[in-house]
N, C-alpha and C positions, 0 to 999 in steps of 0.2 A: 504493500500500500504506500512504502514512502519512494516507489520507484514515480520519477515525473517524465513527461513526456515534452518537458520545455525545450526549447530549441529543434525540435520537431519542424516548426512550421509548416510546408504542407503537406498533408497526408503525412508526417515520418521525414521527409527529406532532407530537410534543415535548409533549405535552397535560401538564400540570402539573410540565412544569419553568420553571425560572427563563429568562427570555427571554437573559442571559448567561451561563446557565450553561455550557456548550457552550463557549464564546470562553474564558472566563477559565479554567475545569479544562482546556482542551487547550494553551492556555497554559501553563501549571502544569504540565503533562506535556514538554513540551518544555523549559521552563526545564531540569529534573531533569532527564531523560535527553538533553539534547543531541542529541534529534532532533527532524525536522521535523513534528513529527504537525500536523496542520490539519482542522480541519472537514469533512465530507461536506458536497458543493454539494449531494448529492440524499439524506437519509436513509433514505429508501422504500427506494431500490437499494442504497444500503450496507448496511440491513437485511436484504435479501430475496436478495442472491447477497454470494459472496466472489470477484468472476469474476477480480481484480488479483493474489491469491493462486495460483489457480488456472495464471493465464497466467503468475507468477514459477517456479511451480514444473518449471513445462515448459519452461522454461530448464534448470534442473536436470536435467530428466530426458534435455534434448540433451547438455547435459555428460557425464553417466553413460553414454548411449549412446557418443560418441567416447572416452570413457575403454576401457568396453568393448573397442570395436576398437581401439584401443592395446595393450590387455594383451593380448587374443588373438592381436595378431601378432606380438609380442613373445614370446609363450610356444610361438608354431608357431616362428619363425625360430630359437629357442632347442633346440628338439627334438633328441634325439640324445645324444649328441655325433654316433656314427655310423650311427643305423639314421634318423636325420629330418635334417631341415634342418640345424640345427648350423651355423647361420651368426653367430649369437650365444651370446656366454658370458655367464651371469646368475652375478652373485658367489652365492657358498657361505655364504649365512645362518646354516645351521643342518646338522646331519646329515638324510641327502635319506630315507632307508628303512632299519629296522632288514631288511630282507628281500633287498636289492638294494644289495651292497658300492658306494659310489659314486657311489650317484644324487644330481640335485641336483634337487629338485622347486620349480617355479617359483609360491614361495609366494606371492610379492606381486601375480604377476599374476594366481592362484589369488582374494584377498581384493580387490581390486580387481573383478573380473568378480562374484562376489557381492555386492560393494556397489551394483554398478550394476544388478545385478538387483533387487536391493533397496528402487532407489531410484525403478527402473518402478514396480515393483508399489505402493510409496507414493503414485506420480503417478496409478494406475486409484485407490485408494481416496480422493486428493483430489478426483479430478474425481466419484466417486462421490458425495460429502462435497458437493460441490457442487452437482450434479444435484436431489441430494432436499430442497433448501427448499423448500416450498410454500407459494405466494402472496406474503404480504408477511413474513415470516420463513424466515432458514435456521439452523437450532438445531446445524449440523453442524460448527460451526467448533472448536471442541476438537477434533474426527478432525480438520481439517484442518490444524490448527497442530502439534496433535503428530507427524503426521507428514512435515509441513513442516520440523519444527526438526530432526527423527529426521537428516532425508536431508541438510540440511546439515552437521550435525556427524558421517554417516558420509563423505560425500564430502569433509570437509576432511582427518578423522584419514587417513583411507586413503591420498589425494594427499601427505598430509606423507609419511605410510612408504612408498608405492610408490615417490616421488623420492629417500628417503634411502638404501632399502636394494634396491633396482634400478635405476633408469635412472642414477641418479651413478656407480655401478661397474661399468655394464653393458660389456663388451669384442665388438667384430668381432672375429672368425676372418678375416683378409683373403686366407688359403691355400683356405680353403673356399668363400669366397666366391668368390674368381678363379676354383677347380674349377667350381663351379657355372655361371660366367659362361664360359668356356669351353665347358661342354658343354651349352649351354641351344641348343637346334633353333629357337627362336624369332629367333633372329639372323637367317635366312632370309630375316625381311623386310627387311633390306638390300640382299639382290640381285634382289627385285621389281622395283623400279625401273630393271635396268640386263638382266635375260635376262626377264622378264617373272614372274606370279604362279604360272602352272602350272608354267614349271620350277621355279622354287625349292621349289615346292612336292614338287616331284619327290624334289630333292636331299635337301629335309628327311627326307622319309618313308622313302628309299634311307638316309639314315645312319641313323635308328628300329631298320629293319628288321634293319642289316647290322651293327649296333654301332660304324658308322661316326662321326669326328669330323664336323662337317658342314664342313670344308673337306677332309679326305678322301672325303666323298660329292661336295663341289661338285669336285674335281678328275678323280675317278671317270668322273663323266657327260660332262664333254668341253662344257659347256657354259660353262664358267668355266676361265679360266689364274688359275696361281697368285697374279701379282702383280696381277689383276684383285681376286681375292679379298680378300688383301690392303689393296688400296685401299679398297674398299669396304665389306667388312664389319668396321665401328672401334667396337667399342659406346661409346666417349665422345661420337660423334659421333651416336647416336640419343637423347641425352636432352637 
């Protein structure tokens, strides 16, 4: 990205520029800005595509995606308190609805998930931006820098407030979570191994069906003693 295409002039050529012009002004540019700008080895190609651009910003745009799924499952586990998950408490920013005494609406992962929408839709109009140079010119770099600079100054402001004012005071519910760990039927694959797949699978579907705990179904069916159960189904010991 700090390769420049100055002294290029047209198409690549360098036709009636100074043979140092090039060396001495990207000099001159780095002196000043303290960065590394240096010469395009190839001017034709740093004229004709922006592809270094193009590949940084797709970095950005895998950022934004895991950001995405950070805030989404941050705002499912937060659901509730008690008709969803409700497995996390997201601090109280602001008042949640003039409509609904109470509610706390989970703004930040709210403004996060539109940034990272935001910051796709920049990366289709980059590679856009990049697509349509034709031949030995691409005239599109304004669309692409503006909306290159767009998506890193939305994904830094967002990450500084999604971290100040949610994940720092974000709280487990560890009552809810143990409930939930408790009555998750998925435990079953723990006694796969020791009565086989179809029973447990038995057991599983016998507690579903009967509003059974699945160590009240696994004791049920007669194919499990209690201190078998016990031993074996430890969820610390399946992670």
């Amino acid at each position: 990205m700090y390769a420049l295409a100055l002294g290029g002039t047209a198409v690549g050529t360098g036709m009636n520029a100074h043979p140092q012009f090039a060396a001495r002004a990207i000099a001159e540019l780095a002196a000043h800005s303290g960065l590394p700008w240096v010469a395009a080895s190839n001017r034709f190609a740093a004229l004709a595509g922006h592809e270094a651009l193009l590949f940084a910003h797709g970095a950005l745009k895998t950022l934004a995606a895991a950001l995405m799924k950070i805030a989404n499952d941050i705002r499912w586990l937060a659901s509730g308190p008690r008709a969803g998950l409700g497995e996390l408490k997201l601090p109280e920013n602001e008042p949640g609805s003039s409509i609904m005494p109470g509610k706390v609406n989970p703004t930040q992962c709210e403004a996060m998930t539109m940034v990272a929408a935001q910051v796709m839709g920049n990366d289709v109009a980059i590679n856009i931006g990049g697509a349509l140079g034709n031949f030995e010119l691409n005239v599109f770099k304004p669309l692409i820098a503006y909306n290159f600079l767009h998506s890193t100054r939305l994904l830094a402001d967002t990450m500084r407030s999604f971290e100040r004012y949610a994940v720092r005071d974000i709280q487990a519910d560890e009552a809810k979570i143990q409930q939930s760990l408790n009555n998750s039927l998925m435990l079953a694959t723990a006694l796969a191994p020791h009565i086989g797949y179809d029973k447990a699978a038995m057991i599983a579907k016998k507690a579903h069906a009967e509003g059974l705990s699945l160590r009240a179904a696994a004791l049920a069916s007669g194919f499990v003693q209690a201190e078998e159960f016990d031993a074996w189904v430890i969820p610390q010991n399946m992670v």
